[in-house]
C-alpha angles and dihedrals in degrees: 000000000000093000092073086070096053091075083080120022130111110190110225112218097003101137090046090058092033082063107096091057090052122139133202105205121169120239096245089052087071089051099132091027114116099217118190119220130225098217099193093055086050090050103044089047091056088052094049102045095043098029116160087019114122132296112289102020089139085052100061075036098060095034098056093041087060102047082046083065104036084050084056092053092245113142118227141215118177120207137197145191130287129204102314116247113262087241094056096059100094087046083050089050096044084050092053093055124306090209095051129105115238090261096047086050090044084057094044089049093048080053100063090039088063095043094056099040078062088048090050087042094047095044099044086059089051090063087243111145107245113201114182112209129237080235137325109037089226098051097051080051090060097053098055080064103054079049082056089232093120126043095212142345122247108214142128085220115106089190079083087081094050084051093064098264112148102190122042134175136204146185092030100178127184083210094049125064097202124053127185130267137202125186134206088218101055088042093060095033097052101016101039089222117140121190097258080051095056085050089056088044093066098036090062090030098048128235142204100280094045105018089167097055095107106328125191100039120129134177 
């Protein structure tokens, strides 16, 4: 099957062809929905976009993202990483700091470890129910959905819909009261696009974990 791809894949350029089937909802739209979070994207967001600020700033981040959503009546499941796959970890190792030697990216890694074990403290005494994945974040989010346990993943990884999600949102902002959404059934309705072909999609289009298999091709 297809779907044994999708524990790797990463699919290059998806949102870009996902946006025609874009949705702006707004956040109180989503009040009664059960979302599942994908912890590392909010945490890496919070290290790009504040970069060089002071210790903890993913920690107010992702405190105040989540009480945005708790105000708004949405339930919430975070979710983290498992043991990465064997074929991401190149793509783990460029992420850390191409330029980097293999200690200097054990010690980054070590880094983010310890980020995210202060995300799952700080949220756990928050009451907020912590659920760590067999592997990719995203894909153990997924699957709460096909369970029927989530309503939707919140992610900025398009890899959710390989996985099997069939509801994803984006650009969730404290700041902002609408977020994107994109749904499986529009994608298959108006794109045409099923979720083995979406699998097929970043296997010719290349994706993080085999850029070279077949660049350069595009729908």
């Amino acid at each position: 099957s297809l779907h044994f791809y999708a524990a790797w894949m990463g699919v290059k350029k998806l949102w870009k062809i996902l946006s025609p089937v874009k949705e702006r909802v707004s956040v109180e739209s989503l009040r009664g929905k059960v979302l599942g979070v994908d912890l590392a994207v909010w945490v890496v967001q919070a290290e790009n976009v504040v970069q060089g600020s002071y210790h903890g700033i993913y920690l107010r981040q992702l405190f105040f993202k989540v009480m945005h959503l708790l105000e708004h009546g949405i339930g919430v499941i975070v979710v983290t990483d498992g043991k990465a796959p064997i074929l991401k970890a190149q793509t783990i190792a460029n992420r850390l700091g191409v330029n980097l030697d293999r200690n200097q990216k054990v010690i980054q890694r070590r880094r983010f470890m310890k980020i995210m074990n202060e995300c799952q403290e700080m949220l756990i005494s928050m009451g907020v129910p912590v659920l760590k994945g067999e592997s990719e974040g995203e894909g153990s989010a997924a699957k709460l959905q096909q369970d029927n346990r989530i309503d939707g993943v919140i992610t900025t990884d398009g890899d959710a819909f390989l996985y099997g999600a069939r509801v994803v949102y984006r650009n969730l902002f404290v700041t902002e009261d609408y977020c994107e959404q994109y749904r499986m059934n529009r994608i298959e309705y108006e794109l045409g696009l099923s979720r083995d072909d979406l699998i097929a999609l970043g296997i010719l289009n290349g994706c993080d974990y085999n850029p070279e298999v077949c660049a350069g091709v595009s729908p």
